[in-house]
N, C-alpha and C positions, 0 to 999 in steps of 0.2 A: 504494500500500500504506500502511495506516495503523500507525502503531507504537502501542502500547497503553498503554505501559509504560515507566518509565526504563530498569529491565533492559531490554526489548527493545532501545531507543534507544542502550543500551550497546554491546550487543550486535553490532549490525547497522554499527554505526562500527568496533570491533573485529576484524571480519569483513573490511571494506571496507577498512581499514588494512592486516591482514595478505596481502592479493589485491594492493593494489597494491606493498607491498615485494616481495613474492615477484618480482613484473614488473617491479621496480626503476623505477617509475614515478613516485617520488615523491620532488619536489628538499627540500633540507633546508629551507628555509623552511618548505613545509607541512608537513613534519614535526616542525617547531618547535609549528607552531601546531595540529597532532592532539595532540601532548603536551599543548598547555594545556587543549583540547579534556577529556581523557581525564581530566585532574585534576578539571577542574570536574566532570562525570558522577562521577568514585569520589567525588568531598565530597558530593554529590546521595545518590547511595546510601549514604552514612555519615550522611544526616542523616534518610531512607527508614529505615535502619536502628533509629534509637532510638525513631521511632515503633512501627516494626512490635516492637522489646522493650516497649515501655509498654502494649500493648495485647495480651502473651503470644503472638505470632504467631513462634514460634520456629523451624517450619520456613523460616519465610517471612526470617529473621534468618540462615539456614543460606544459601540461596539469591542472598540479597544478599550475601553474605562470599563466594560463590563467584563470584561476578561481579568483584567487588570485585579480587580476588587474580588475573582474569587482567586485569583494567588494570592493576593493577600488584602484581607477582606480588614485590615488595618490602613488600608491607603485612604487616606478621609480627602485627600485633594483631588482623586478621582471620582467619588461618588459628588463632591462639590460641583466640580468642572461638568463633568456631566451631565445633572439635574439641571446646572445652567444654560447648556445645549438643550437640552429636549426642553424647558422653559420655555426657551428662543422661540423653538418648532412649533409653540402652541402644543407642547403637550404637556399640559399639568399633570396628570395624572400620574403618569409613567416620570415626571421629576419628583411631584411628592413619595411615591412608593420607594424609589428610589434613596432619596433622604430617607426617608424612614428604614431601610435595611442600613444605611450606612449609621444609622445614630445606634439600630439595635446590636451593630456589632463592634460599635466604640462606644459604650454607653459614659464612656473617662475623660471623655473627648468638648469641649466647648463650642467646639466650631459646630459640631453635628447639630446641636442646641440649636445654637442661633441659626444658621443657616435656615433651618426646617421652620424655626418663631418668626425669622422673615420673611417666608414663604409663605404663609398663613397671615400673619399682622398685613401684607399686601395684597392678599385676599379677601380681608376685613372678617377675618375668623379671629376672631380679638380673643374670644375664652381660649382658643386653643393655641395662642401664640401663647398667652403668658404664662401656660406651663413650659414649655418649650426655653422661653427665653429667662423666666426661675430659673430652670436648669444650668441654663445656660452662666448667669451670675454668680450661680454656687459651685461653678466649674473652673472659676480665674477669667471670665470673659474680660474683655477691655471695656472703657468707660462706655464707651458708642452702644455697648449691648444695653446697658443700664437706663440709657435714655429711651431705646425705641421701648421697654417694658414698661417702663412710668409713661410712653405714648397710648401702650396696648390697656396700661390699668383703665387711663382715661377715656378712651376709646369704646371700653366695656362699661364703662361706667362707673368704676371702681375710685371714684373720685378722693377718697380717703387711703386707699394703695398709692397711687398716682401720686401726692403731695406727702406721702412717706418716703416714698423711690428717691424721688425729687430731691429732698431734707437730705436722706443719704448720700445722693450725689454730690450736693455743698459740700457737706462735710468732708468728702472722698479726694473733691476738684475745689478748695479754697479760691482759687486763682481763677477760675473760669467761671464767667458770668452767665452761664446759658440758665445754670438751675435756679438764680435767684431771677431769672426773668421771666422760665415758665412759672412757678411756684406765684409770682406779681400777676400773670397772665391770668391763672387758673380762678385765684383767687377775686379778680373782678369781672370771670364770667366772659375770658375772649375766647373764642373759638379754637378747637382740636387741629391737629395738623389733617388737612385733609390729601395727605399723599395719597395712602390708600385708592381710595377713588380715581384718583388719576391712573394710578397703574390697572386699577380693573374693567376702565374704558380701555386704556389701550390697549389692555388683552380681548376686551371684545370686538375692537374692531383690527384688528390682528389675525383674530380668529375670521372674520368677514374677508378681509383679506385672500386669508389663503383659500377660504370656499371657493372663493371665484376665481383663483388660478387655477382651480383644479377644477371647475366647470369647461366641459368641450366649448 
């Protein structure tokens, strides 16, 4: 049988790998040496990969990041990168499903947090961003996570989370005036950041879009 392809070549080692653990056949040496094996292949398809972006083959960029992620289902920039391709494509569904394998198998991970709490707060799914992006603050995230959560408290309505977040922020960023100016905003009743909305028109007319490239 001829392999075609690095994917395939990945593939078919992966395959061969999980048959013979399953049969417990394989002493830790060579298990030593599939792992270096499997490294070299995912740096092979991460360097396949920036070709296939330079030359706009983005499904083909989707396809390698999923390969990628079952060599090592620790790569959190592949499952990122990719959800933001199929995003692009109008395909939510398959970027969120996507984030959510990559968070369940980094559950240690901050980025996996946020990424999926912005995916959702840009959706205007406000309950379900701000477990996402909790998580995400209880994980070392950076300040910028802290703000979009005290946006998602307010968003929900959670008006007393929202001007706690906030509080903490001060405290966190002395120097930066943003938390003492939403915390002034909130408090006399100015209006929520309306990004959200912007990004879910222009996924719907995105999505209009592509209907009608793809009308004969």
């Amino acid at each position: 049988m001829r392999i075609r392809s690095l994917a395939g070549l990945s593939l078919l080692i992966l395959l061969l790998c999980r048959a013979c653990i399953a049969q417990q056949q394989v002493p830790q040496a060579s298990l030593v040496k599939l792992s270096d094996v499997f490294s070299t292949v995912r740096d092979k398809l991460w360097e396949r990969n920036d070709d296939y972006w330079h030359h706009g083959w983005f499904n083909r960029c989707i396809g390698n990041m999923r390969m990628i992620t079952q060599i090592d289902p620790r790569d959190t920039e592949a499952y990122i990168d990719a959800a933001w391709l199929m995003d692009s494509d109008v395909r939510e569904e398959d970027a969120e499903a996507f984030l959510r394998e990559g968070l369940a198998n980094n559950p240690d991970v901050s980025d996996m947090y946020q990424e999926l709490g912005t995916f959702l707060y840009l959706r205007m799914r406000f309950d379900e961003s701000i477990i996402y992006l909790s998580g995400a603050v209880m994980t070392d995230a950076p300040p910028f996570v802290w703000h979009q959560l005290a946006h998602a408290y307010e968003r929900a309505g959670r008006i007393g989370d929202c001007l706690d977040t906030w509080f903490e922020i001060e405290a966190m960023e002395p120097d930066n005036g943003v938390a003492p100016m939403q915390i002034d905003r909130i408090l006399h009743g100015g209006e929520p950041s309306r990004a959200p909305e912007g990004v879910v028109n222009a996924i719907a007319q995105r999505k209009k879009d592509k209907q009608a490239e793809q009308q004969p």
